[in-house]
HTML snippet that shows the backbone in 3Dmol.js (N, CA, C, O; Angstrom):
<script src="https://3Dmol.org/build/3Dmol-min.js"></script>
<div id="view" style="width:600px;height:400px;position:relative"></div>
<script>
const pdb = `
ATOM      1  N   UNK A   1     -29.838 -12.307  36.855  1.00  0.00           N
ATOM      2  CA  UNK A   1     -29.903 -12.896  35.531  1.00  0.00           C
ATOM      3  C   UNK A   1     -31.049 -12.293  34.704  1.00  0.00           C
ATOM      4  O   UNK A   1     -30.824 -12.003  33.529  1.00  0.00           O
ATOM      5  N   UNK A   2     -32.065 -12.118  35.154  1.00  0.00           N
ATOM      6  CA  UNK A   2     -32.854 -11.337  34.843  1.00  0.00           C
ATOM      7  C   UNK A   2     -32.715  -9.906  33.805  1.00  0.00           C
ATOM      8  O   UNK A   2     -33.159  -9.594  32.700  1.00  0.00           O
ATOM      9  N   UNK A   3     -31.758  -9.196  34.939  1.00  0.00           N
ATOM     10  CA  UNK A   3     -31.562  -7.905  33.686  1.00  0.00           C
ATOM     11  C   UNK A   3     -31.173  -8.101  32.805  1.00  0.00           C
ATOM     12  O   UNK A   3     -31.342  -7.428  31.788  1.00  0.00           O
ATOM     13  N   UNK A   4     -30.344  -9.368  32.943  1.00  0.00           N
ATOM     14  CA  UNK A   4     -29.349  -9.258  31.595  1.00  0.00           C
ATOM     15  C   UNK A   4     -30.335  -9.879  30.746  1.00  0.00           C
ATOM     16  O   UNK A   4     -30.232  -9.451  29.597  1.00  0.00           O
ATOM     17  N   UNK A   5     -30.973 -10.471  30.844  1.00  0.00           N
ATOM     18  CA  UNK A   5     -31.853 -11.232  29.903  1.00  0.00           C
ATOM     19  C   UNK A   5     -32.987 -10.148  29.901  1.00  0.00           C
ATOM     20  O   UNK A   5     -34.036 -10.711  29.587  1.00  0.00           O
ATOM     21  N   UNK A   6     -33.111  -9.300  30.047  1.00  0.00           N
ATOM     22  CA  UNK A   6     -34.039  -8.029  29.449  1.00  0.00           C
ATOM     23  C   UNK A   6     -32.857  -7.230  29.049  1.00  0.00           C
ATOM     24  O   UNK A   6     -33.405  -6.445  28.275  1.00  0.00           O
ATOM     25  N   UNK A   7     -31.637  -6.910  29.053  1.00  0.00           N
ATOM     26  CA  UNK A   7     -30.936  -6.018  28.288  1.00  0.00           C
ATOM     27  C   UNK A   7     -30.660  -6.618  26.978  1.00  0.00           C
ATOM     28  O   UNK A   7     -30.341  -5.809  26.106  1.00  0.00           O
ATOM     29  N   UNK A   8     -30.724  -8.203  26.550  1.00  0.00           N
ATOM     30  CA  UNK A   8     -30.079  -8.501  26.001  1.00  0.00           C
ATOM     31  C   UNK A   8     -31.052  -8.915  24.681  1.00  0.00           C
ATOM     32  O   UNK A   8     -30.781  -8.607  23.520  1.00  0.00           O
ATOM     33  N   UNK A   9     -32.449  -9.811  25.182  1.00  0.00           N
ATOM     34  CA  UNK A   9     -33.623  -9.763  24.318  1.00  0.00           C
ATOM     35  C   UNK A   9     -34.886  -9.115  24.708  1.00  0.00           C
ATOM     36  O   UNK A   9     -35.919  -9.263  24.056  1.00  0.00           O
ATOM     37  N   UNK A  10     -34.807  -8.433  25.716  1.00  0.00           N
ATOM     38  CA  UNK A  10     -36.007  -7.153  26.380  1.00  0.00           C
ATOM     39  C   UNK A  10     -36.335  -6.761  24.553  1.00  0.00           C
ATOM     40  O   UNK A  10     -35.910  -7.123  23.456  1.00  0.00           O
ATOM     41  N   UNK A  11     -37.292  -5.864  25.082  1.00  0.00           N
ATOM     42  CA  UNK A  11     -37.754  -4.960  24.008  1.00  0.00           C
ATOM     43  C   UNK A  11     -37.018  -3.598  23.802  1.00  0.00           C
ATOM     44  O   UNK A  11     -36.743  -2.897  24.776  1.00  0.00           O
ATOM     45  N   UNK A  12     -36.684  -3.210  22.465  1.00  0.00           N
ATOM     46  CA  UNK A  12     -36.335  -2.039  22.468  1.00  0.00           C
ATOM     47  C   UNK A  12     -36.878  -0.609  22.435  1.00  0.00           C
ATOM     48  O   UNK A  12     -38.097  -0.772  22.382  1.00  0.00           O
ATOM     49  N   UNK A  13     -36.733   0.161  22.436  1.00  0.00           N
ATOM     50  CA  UNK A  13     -37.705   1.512  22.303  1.00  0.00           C
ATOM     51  C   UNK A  13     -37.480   2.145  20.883  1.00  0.00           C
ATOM     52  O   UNK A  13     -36.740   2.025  19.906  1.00  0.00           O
ATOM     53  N   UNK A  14     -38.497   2.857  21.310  1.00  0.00           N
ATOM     54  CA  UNK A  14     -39.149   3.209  19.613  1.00  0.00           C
ATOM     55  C   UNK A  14     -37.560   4.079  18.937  1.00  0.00           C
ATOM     56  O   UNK A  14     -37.386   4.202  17.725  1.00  0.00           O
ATOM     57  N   UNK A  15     -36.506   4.619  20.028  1.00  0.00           N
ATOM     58  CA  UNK A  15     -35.585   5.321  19.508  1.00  0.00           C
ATOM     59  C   UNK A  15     -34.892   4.016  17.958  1.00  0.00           C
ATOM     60  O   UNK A  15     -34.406   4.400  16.894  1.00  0.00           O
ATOM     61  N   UNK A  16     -35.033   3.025  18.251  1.00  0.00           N
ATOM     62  CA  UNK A  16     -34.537   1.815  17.487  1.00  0.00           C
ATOM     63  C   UNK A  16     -34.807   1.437  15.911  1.00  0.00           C
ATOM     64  O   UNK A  16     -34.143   0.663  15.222  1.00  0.00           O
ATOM     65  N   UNK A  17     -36.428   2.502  15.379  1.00  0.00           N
ATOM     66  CA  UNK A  17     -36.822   2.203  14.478  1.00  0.00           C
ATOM     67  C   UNK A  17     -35.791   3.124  13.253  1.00  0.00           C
ATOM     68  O   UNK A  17     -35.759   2.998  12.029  1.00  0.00           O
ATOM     69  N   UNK A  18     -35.155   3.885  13.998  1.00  0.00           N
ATOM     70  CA  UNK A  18     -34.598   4.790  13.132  1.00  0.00           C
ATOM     71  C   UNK A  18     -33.348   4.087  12.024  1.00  0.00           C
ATOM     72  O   UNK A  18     -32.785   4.447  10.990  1.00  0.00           O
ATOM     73  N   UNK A  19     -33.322   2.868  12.951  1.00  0.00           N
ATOM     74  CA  UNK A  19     -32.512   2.206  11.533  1.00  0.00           C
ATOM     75  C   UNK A  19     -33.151   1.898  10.451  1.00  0.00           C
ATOM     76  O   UNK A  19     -32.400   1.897   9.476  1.00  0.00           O
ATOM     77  N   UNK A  20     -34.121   1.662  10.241  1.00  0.00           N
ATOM     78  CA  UNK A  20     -35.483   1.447   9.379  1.00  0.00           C
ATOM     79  C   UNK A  20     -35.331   2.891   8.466  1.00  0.00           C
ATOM     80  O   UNK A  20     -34.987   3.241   7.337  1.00  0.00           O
ATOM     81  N   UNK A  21     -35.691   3.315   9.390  1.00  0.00           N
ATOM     82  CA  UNK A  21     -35.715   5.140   8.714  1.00  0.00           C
ATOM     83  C   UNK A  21     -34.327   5.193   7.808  1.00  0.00           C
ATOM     84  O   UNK A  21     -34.447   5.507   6.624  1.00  0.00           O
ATOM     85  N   UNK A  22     -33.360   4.971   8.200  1.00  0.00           N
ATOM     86  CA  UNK A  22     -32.054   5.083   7.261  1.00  0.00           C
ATOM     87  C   UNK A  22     -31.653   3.806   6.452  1.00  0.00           C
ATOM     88  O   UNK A  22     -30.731   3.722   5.641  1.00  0.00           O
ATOM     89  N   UNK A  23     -32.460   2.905   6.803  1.00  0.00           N
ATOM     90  CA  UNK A  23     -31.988   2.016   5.014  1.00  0.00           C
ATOM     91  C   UNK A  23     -33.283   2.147   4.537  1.00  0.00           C
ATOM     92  O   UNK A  23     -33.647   1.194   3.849  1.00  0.00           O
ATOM     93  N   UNK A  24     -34.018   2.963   4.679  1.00  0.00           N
ATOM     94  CA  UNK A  24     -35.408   3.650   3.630  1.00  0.00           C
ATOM     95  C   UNK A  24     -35.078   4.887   2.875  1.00  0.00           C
ATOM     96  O   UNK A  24     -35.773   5.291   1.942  1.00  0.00           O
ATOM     97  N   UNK A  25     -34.319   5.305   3.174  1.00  0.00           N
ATOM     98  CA  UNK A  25     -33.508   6.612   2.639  1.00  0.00           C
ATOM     99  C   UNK A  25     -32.430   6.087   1.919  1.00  0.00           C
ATOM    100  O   UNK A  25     -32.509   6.432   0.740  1.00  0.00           O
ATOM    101  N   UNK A  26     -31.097   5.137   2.246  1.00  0.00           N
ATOM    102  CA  UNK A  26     -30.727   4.299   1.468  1.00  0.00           C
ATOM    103  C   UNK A  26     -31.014   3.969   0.258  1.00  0.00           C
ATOM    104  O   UNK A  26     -30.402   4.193  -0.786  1.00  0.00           O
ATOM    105  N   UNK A  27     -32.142   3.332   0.486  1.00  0.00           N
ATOM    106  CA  UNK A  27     -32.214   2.722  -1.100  1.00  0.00           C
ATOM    107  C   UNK A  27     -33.496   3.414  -1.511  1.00  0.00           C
ATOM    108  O   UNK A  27     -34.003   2.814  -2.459  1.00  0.00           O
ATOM    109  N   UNK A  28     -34.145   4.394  -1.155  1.00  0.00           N
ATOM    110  CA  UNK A  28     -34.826   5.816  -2.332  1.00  0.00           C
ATOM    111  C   UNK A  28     -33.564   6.095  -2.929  1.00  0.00           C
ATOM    112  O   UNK A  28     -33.500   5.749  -4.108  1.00  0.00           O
ATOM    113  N   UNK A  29     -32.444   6.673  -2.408  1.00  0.00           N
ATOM    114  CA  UNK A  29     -31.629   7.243  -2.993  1.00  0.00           C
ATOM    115  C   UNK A  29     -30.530   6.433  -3.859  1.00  0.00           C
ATOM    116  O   UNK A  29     -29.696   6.907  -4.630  1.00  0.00           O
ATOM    117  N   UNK A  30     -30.792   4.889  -3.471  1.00  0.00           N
ATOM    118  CA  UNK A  30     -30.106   3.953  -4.757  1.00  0.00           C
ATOM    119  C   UNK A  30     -31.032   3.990  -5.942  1.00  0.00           C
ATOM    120  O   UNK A  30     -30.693   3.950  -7.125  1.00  0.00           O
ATOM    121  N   UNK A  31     -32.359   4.080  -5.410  1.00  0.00           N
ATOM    122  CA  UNK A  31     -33.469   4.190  -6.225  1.00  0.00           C
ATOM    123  C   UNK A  31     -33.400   4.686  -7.335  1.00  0.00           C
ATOM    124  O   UNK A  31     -33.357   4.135  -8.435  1.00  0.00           O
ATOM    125  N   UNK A  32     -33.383   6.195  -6.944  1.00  0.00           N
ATOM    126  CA  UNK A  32     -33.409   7.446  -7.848  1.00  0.00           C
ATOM    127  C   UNK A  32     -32.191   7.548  -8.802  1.00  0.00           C
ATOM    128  O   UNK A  32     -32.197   8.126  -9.889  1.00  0.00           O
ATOM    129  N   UNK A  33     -30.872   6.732  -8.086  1.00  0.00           N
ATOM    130  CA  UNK A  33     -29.787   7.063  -8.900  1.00  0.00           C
ATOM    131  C   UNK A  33     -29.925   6.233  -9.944  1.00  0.00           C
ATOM    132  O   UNK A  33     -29.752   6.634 -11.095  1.00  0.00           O
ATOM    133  N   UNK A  34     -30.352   4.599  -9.566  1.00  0.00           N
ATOM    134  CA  UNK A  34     -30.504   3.718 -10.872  1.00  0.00           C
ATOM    135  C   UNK A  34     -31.532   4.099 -11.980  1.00  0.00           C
ATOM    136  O   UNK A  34     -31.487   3.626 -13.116  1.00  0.00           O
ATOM    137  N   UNK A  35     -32.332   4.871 -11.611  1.00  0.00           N
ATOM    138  CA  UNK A  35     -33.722   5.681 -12.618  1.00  0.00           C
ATOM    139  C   UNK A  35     -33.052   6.511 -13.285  1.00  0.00           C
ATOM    140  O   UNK A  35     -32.895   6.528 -14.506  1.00  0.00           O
ATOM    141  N   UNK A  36     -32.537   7.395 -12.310  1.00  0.00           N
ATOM    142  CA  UNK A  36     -31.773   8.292 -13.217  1.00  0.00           C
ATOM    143  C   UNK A  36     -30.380   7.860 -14.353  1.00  0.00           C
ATOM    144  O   UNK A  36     -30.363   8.500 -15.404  1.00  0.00           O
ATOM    145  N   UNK A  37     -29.232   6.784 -14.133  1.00  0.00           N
ATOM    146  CA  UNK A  37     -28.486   6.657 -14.660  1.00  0.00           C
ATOM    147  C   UNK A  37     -29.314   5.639 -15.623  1.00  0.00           C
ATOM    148  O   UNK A  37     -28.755   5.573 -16.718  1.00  0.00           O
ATOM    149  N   UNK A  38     -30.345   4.919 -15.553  1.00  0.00           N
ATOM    150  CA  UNK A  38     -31.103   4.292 -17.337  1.00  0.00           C
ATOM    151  C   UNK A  38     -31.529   5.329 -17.595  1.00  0.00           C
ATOM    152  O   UNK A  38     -30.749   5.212 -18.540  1.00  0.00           O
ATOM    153  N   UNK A  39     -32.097   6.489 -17.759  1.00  0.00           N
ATOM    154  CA  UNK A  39     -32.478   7.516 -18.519  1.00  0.00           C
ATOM    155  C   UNK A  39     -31.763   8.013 -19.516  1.00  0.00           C
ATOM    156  O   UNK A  39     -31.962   8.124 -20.726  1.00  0.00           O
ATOM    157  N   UNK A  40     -30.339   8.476 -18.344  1.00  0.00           N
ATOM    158  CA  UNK A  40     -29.174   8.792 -19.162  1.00  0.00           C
ATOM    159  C   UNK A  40     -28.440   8.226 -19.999  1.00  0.00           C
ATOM    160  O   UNK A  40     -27.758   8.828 -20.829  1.00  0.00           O
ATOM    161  N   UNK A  41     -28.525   6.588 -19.823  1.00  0.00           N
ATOM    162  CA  UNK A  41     -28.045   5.246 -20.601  1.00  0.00           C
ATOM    163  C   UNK A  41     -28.663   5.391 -21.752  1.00  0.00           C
ATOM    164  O   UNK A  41     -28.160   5.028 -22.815  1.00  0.00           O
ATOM    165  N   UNK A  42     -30.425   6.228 -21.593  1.00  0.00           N
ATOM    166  CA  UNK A  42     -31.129   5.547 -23.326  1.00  0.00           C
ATOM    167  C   UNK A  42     -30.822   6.596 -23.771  1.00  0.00           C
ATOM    168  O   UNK A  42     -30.045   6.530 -24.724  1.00  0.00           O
ATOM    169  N   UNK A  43     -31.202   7.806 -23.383  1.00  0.00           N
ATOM    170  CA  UNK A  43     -30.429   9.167 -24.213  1.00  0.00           C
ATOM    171  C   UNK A  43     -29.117   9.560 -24.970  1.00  0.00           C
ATOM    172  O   UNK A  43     -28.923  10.160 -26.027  1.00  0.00           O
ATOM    173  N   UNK A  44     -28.173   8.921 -23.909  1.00  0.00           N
ATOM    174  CA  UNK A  44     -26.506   9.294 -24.504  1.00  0.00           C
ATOM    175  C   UNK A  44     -25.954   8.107 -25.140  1.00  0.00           C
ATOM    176  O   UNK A  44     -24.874   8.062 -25.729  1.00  0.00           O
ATOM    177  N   UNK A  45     -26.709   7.228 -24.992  1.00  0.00           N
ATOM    178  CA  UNK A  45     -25.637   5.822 -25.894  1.00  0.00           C
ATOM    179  C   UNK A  45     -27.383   4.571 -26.697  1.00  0.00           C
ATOM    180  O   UNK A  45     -27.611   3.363 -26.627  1.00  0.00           O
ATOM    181  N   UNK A  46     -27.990   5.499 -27.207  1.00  0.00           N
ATOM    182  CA  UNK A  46     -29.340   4.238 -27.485  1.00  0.00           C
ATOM    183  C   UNK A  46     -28.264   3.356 -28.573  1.00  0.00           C
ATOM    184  O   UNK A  46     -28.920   2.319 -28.665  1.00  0.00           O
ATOM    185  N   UNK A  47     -27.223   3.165 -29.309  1.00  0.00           N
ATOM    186  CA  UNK A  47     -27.109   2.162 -30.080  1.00  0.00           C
ATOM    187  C   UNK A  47     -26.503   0.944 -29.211  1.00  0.00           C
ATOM    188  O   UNK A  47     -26.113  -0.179 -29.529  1.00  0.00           O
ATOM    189  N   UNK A  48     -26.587   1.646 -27.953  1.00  0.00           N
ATOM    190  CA  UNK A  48     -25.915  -0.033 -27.194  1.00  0.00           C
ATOM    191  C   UNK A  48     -27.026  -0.452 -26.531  1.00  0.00           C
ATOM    192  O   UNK A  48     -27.108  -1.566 -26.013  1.00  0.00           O
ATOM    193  N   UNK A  49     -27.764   0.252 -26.514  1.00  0.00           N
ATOM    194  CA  UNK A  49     -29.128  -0.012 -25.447  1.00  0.00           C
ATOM    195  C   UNK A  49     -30.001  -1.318 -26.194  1.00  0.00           C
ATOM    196  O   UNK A  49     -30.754  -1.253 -27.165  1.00  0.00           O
ATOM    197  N   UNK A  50     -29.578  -2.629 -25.297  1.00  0.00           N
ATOM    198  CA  UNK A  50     -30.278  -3.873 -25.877  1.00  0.00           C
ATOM    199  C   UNK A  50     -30.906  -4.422 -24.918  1.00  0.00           C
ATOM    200  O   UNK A  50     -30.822  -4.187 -23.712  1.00  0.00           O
ATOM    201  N   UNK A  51     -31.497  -5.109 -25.429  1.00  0.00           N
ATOM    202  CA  UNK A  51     -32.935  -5.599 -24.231  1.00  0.00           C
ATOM    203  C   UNK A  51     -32.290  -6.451 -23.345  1.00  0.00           C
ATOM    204  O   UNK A  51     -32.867  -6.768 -22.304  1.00  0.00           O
ATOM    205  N   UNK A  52     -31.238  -6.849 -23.587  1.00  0.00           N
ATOM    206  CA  UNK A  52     -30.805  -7.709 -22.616  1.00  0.00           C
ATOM    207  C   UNK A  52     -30.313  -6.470 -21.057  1.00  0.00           C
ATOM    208  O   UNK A  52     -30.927  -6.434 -19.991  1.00  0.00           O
ATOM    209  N   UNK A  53     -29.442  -5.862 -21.316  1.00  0.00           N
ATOM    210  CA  UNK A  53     -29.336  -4.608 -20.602  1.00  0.00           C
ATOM    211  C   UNK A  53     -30.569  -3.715 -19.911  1.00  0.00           C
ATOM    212  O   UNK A  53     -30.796  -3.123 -18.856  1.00  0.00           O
ATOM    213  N   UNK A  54     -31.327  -4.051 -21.400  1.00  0.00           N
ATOM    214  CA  UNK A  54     -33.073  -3.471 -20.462  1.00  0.00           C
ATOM    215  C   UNK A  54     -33.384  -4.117 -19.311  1.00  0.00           C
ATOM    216  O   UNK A  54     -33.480  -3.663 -18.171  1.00  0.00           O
ATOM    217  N   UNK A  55     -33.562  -5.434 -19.799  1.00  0.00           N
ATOM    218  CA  UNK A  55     -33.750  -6.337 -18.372  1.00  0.00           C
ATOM    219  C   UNK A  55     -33.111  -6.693 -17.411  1.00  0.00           C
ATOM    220  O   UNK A  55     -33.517  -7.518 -16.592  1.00  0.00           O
ATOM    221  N   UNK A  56     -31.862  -6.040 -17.370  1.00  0.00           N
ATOM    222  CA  UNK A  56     -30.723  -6.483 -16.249  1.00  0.00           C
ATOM    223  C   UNK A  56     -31.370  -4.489 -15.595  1.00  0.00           C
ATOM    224  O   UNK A  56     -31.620  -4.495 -14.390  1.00  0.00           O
ATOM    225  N   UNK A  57     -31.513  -3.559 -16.052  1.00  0.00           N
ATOM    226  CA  UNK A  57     -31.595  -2.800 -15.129  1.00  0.00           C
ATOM    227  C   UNK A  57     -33.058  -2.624 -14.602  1.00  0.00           C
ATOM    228  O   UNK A  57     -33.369  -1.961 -13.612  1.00  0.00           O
ATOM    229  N   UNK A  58     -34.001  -3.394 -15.503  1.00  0.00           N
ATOM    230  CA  UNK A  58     -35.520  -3.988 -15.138  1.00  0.00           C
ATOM    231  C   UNK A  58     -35.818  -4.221 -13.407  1.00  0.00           C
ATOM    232  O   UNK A  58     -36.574  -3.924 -12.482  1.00  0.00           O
ATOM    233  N   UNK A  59     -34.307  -5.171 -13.871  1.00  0.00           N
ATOM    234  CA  UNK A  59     -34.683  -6.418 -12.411  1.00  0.00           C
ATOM    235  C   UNK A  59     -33.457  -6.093 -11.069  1.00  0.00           C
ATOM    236  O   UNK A  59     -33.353  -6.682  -9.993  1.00  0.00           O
ATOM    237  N   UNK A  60     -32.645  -4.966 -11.608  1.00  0.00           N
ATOM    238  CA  UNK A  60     -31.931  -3.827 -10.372  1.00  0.00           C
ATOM    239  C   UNK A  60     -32.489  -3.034  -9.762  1.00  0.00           C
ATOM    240  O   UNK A  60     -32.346  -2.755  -8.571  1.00  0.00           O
ATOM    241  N   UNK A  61     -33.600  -2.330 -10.980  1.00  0.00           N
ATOM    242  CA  UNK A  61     -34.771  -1.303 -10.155  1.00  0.00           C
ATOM    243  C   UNK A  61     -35.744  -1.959  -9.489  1.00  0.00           C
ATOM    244  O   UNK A  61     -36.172  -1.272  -8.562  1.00  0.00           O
ATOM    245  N   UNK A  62     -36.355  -3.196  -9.607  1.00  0.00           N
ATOM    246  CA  UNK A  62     -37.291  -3.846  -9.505  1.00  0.00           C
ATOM    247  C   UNK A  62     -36.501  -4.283  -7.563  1.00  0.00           C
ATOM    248  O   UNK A  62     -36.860  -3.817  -6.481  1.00  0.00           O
ATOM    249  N   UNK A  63     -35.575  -5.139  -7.820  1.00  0.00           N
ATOM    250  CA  UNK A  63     -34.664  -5.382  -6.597  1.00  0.00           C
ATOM    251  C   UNK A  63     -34.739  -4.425  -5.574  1.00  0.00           C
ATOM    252  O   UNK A  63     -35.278  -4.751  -4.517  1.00  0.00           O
ATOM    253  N   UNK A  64     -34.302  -3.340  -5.712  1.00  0.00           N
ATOM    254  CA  UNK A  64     -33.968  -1.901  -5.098  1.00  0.00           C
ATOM    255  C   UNK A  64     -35.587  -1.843  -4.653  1.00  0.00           C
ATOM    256  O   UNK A  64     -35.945  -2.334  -3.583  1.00  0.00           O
ATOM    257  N   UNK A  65     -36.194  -1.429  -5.244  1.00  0.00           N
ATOM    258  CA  UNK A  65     -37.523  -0.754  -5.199  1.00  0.00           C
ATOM    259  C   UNK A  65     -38.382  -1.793  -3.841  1.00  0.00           C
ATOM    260  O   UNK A  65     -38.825  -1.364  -2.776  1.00  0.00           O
ATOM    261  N   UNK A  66     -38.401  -3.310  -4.377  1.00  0.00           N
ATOM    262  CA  UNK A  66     -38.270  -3.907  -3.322  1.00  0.00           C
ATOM    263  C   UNK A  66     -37.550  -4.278  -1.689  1.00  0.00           C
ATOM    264  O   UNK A  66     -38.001  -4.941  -0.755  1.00  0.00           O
ATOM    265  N   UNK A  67     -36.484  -3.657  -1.824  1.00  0.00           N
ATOM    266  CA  UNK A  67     -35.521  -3.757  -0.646  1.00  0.00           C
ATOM    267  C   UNK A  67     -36.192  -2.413  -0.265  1.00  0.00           C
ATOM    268  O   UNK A  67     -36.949  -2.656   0.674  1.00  0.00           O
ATOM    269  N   UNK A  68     -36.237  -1.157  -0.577  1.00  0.00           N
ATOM    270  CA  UNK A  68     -36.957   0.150  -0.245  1.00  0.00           C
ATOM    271  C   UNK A  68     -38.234   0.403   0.253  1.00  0.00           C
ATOM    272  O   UNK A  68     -38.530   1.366   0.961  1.00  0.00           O
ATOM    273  N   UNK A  69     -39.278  -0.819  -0.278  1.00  0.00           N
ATOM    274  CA  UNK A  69     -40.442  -0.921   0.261  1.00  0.00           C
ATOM    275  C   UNK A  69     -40.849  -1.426   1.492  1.00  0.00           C
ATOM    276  O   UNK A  69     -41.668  -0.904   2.248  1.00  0.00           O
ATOM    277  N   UNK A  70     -39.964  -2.937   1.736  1.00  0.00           N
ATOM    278  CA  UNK A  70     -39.810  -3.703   2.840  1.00  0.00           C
ATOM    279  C   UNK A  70     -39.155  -2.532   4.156  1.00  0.00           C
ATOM    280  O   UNK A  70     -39.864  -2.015   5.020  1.00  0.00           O
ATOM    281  N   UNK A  71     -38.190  -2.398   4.053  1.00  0.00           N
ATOM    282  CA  UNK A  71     -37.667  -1.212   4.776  1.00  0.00           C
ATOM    283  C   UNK A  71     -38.829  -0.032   5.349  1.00  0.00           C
ATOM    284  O   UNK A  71     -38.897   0.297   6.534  1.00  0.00           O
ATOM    285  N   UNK A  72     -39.638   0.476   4.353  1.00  0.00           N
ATOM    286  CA  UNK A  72     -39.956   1.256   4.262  1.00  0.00           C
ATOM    287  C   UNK A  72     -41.773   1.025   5.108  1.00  0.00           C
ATOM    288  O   UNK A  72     -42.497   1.867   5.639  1.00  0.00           O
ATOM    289  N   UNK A  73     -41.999  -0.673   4.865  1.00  0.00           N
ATOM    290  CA  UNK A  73     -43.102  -0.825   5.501  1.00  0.00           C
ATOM    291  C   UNK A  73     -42.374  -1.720   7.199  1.00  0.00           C
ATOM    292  O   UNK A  73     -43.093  -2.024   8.150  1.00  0.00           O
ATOM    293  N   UNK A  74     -41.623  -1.836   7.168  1.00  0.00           N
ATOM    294  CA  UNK A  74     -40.816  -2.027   8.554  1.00  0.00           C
ATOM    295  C   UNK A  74     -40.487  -1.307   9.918  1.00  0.00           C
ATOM    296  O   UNK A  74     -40.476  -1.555  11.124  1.00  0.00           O
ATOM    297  N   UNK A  75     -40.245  -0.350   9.106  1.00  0.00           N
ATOM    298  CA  UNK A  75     -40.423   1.184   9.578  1.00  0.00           C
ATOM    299  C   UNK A  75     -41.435   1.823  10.319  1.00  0.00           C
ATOM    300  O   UNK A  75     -41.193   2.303  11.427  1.00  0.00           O
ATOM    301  N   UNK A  76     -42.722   1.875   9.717  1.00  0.00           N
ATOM    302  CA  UNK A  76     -44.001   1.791  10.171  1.00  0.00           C
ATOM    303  C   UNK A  76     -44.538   0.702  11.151  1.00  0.00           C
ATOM    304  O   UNK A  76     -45.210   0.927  12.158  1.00  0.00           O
ATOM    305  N   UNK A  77     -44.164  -0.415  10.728  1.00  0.00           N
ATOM    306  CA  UNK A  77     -44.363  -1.301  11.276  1.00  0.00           C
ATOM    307  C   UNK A  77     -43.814  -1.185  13.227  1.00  0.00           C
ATOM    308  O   UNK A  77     -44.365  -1.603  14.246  1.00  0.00           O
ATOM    309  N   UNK A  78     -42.491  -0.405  12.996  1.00  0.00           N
ATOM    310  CA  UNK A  78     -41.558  -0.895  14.406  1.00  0.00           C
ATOM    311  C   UNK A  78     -42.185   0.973  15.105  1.00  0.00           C
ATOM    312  O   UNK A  78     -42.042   1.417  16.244  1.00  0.00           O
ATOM    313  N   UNK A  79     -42.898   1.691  13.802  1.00  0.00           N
ATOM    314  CA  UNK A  79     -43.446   2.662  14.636  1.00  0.00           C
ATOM    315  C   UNK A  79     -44.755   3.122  15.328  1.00  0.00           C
ATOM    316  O   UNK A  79     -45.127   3.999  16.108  1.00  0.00           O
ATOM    317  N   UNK A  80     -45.288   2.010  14.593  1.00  0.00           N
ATOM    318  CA  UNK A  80     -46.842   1.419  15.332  1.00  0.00           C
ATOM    319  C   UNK A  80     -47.001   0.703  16.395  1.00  0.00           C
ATOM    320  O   UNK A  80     -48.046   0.604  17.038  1.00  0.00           O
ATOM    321  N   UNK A  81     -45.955   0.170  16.622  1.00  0.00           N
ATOM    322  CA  UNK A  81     -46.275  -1.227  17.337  1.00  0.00           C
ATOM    323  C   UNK A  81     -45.428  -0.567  18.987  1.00  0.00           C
ATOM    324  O   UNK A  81     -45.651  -0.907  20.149  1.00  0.00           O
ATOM    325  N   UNK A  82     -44.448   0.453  18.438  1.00  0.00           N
ATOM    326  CA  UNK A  82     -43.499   1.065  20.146  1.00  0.00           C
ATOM    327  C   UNK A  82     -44.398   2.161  19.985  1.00  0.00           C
ATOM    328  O   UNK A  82     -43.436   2.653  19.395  1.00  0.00           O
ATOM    329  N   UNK A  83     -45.025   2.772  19.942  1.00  0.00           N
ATOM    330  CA  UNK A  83     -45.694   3.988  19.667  1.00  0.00           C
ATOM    331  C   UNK A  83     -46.556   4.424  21.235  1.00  0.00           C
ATOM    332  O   UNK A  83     -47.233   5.450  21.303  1.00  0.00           O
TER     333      UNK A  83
END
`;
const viewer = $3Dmol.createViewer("view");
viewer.addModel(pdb, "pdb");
viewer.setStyle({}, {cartoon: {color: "spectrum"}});
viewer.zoomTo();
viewer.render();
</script>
């Protein structure tokens, strides 16, 4: 009973953090696309560009940027600690 109860909530090895590593890459790269597509939003269309829209992609980048950081200090976190 034993093994199974170390296979099942044992500790994992550091090979494990790499999911960390790929939803940190994830959402840089949701990141960059939402930065990049408001750029292109105020350049190619500014007569629709209203603050209400400002603040809806405010609080998408803001979201993202947060989900990217957590991830991103998780990461470190699961590579300090199996290290």
């Amino acid at each position: 009973m034993t093994s199974l109860q170390n296979m099942i909530f044992g500790p994992l090895s550091s090979d494990s953090c790499i999911y960390f590593f790929f939803l940190t890459a994830v959402f840089f790269f949701l990141l960059v696309i939402v930065l990049i597509s408001g750029i292109i939003m105020v350049f190619k269309k500014p007569n629709e560009f209203t603050f209400k829209l400002a603040g809806h992609g405010l609080l998408l980048f803001f979201n993202i940027f947060i989900a990217y950081f957590t991830n991103r200090l998780l990461y470190t976190i699961c590579n300090k600690s199996l290290a």
